[in-house]
N, C-alpha and C positions, 0 to 999 in steps of 0.2 A: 409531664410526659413529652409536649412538644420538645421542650429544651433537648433530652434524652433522643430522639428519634433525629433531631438537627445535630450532635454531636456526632452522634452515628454514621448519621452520612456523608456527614464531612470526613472524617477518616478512613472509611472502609470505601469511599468511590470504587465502581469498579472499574477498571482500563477500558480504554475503549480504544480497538484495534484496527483500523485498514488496510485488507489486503489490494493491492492495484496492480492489477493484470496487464499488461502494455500488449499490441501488436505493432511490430515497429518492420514495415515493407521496406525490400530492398531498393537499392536507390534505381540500378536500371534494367533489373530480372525482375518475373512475376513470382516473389518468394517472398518469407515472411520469416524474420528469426526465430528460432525452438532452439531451447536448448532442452540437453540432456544429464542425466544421470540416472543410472545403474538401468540402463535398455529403456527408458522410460522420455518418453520427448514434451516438450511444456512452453507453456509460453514462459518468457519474463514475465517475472512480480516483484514485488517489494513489500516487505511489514511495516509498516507505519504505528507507532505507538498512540495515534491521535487520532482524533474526528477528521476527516475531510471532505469538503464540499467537492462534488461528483462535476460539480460545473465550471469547479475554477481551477481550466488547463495549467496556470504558471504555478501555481501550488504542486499539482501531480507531477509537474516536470521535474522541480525543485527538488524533488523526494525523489525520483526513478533516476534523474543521471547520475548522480554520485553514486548509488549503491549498482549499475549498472556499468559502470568505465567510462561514465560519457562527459 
């Protein structure tokens, strides 16, 4: 049955997703970028298809400039 239960979860993993919300301040007004769509204002985010550690800034960067124009 072990065998059975280890096949299993080696193929069905589930995804594991991160959303990363940014606030990114303007360089020399007291403002913070939002964007919009349909009336509706938001921070930037990103979906990330992977685990990521909350602590490690050059992973979060790595994933947010590219899908951001940066």
């Amino acid at each position: 049955m072990l065998f059975v239960n280890q096949a299993i979860a080696k193929f069905f993993q589930p995804k594991w997703e991160s959303y990363l919300y940014v606030i990114l301040p303007h360089p020399t007004e007291a403002k913070i970028l939002m964007l919009s769509e349909r009336g509706s204002y938001f921070l930037p985010h990103v979906r990330v298809n992977k685990s990521i550690d909350y602590a490690n800034f050059i992973t979060i960067k790595s994933e947010i400039e590219p899908e951001l124009g940066f």
